[in-house]
matplotlib code that plots the C-alpha trace (Angstrom):
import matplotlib.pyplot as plt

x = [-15.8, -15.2, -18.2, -18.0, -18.8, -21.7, -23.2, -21.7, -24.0, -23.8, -20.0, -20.5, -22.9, -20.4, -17.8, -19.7, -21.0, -17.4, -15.8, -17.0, -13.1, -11.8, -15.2, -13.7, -10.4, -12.0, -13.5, -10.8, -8.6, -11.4, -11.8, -15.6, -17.1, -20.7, -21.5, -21.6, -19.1, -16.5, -16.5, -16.2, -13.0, -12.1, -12.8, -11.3, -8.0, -7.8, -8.6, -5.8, -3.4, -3.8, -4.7, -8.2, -8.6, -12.0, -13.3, -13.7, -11.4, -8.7, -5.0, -2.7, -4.2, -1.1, -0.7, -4.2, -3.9, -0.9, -2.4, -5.0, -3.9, -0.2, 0.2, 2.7, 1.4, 1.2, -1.8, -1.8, -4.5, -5.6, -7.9, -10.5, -13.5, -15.0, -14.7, -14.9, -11.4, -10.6, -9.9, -8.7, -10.6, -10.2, -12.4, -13.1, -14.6, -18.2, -19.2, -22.0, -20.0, -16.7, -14.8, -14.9, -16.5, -18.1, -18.9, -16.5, -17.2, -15.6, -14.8, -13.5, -13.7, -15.5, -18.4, -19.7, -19.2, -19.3, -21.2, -21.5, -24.6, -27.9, -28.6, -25.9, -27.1, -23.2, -23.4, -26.6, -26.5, -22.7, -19.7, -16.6, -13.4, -11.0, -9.4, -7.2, -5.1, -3.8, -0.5, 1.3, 5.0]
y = [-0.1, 3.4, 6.3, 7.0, 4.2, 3.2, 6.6, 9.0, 11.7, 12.2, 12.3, 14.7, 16.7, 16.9, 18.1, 20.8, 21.7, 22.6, 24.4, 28.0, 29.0, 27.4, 29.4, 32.2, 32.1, 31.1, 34.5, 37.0, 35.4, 36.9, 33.6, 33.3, 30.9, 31.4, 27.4, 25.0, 22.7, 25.6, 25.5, 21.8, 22.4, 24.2, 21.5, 18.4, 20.7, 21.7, 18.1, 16.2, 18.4, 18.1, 21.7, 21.0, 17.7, 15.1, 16.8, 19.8, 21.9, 23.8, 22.4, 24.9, 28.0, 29.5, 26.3, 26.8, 30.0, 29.4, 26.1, 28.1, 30.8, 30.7, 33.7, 33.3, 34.6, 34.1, 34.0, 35.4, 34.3, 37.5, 37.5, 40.0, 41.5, 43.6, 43.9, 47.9, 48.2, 45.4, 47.3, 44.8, 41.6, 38.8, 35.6, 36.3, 34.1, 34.4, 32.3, 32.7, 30.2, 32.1, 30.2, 26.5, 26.5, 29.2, 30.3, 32.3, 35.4, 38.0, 41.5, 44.3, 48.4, 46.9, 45.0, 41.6, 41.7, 37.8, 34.8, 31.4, 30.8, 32.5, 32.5, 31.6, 31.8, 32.2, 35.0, 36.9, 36.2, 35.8, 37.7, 38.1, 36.2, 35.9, 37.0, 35.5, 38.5, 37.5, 39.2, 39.2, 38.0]
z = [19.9, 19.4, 20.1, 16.5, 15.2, 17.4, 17.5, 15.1, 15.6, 19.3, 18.6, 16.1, 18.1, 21.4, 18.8, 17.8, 21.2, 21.7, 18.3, 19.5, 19.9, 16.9, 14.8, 16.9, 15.1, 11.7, 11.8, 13.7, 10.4, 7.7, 6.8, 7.4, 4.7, 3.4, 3.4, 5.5, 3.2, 3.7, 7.5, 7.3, 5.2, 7.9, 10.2, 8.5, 7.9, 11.3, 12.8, 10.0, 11.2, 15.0, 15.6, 17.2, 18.8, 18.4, 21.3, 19.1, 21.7, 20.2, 20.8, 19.4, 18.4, 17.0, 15.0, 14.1, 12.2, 10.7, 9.2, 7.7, 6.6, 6.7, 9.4, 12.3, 15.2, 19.3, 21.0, 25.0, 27.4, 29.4, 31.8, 31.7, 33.4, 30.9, 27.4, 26.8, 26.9, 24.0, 20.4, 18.5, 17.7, 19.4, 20.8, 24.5, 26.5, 28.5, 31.2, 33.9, 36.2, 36.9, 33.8, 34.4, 31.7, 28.6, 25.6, 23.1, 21.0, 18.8, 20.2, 19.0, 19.8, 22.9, 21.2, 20.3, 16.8, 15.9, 18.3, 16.6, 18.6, 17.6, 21.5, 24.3, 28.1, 28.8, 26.9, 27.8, 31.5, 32.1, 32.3, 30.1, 31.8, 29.3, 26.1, 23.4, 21.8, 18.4, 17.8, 14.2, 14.9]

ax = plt.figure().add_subplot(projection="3d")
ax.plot(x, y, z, "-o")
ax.set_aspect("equal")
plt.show()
C-alpha cells in the first residue's frame, strides 16, 4: 500500500519539510496569502498540474509561475557566494553543507526579506550557494 494511506501525516510532513522553494516563488509572485487555506490552494493547484511533485520539490518552476499567476518567465540557476550583490528578489538557496542539500529564502537589494521558517540552521549557520533569477520574457 501506498505511504499515504498508511501514514498520511508523515507523508504530509516530508512534503512540507521540502516546499521552501515553491513558498519561495509563492511570495517573489506577490502572491503571499494570509491563511493557511490559501497556501493550500496554492499547493493542490501546483501539485494537479504537475508543477511540484509529492515530494514537495519543485519540478518546473517556470511552469510553476505561469500556473499561478499566468506570467511567462525563465528561471536561471546561478551560483552564488554572497547575497550583497542580488537586487532583485529572488529565492536563493542556504546550505551549511556546500549545497547537497538547503534551505531557500527571498532576497532582494542584498537582504533576507522573506524565510518560510521561523528558525533555519541552514540559514543562520550556512552560506548562500545559489540563486534562482526570475526574468519576465
Amino acid at each position: 500500500m501506498k505511504r499515504i494511506v498508511n501514514c498520511p501525516q508523515t507523508v504530509i510532513q516530508e512534503f512540507n519539510n521540502n516546499t521552501c522553494l515553491f513558498i519561495c516563488y509563492i511570495y517573489c509572485c506577490g502572491l503571499a496569502p494570509d491563511s493557511l487555506a490559501g497556501w493550500l490552494d496554492y499547493y493542490i493547484k501546483a501539485l494537479k498540474n504537475g508543477c511540484i511533485g509529492e515530494d514537495g520539490f519543485v519540478l518546473d518552476a517556470e511552469k510553476l509561475i505561469y500556473c499561478l499567476t499566468g506570467r511567462k518567465v525563465s528561471v536561471t540557476k546561478k551560483a552564488i557566494t554572497d547575497i550583497k550583490d542580488i537586487k532583485q528578489m529572488c529565492p536563493v538557496m542556504y546550505s551549511i553543507n556546500g549545497g547537497k542539500s538547503g534551505h531557500f529564502v527571498v532576497v532582494e537589494n542584498g537582504e533576507i526579506i522573506f524565510n518560510p521558517l521561523e528558525v533555519s540552521q541552514n540559514v543562520n549557520k550556512g552560506k548562500p550557494v545559489s540563486a534562482r533569477v526570475i526574468s519576465l520574457i
